[in-house]
N, C-alpha and C positions, 0 to 999 in steps of 0.2 A: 496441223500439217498444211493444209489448205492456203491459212495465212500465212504461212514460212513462201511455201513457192509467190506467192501472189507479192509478200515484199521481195523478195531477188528477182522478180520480173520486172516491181519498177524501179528500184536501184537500177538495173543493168541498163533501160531505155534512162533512163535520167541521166548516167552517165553516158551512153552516146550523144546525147543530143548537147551535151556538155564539153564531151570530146569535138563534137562536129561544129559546135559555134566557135569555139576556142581556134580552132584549124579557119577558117571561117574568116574569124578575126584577122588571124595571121600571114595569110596570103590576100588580103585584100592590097594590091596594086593599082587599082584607079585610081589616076593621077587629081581625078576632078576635089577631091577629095581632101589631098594631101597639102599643106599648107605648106609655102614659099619663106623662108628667112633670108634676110638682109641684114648684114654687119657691116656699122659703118664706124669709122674710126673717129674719135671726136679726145680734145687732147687735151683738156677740164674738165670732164665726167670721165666716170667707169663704162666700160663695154657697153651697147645699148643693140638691143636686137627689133627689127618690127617684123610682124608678121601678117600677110597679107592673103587674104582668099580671092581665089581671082574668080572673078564674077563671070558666069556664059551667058547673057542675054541675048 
């Protein structure tokens, strides 16, 4: 019996803390973070995209 309660205690915190990174994850908005796209049109090749991390020094 012991061991029944003891695994649904860590089930239940494993999935909060599962739940709360997930959430976590998903409302991260810091821009610092978030990478820049550029499409530029070129009229001999297929679509080409760069992507750029802008640096804060």
């Amino acid at each position: 019996m012991r061991k029944n309660i003891q695994f649904v205690v860590v089930i239940f915190f494993v999935t909060i803390a599962f739940l709360v990174m997930l959430n976590d994850i998903t409302n991260n908005k810091n821009p610092k973070y978030q990478n820049s796209v550029e499409l530029y049109e070129v009229t001999n090749q297929s679509d080409l995209a760069a992507t750029d991390l802008e640096d804060e020094e």
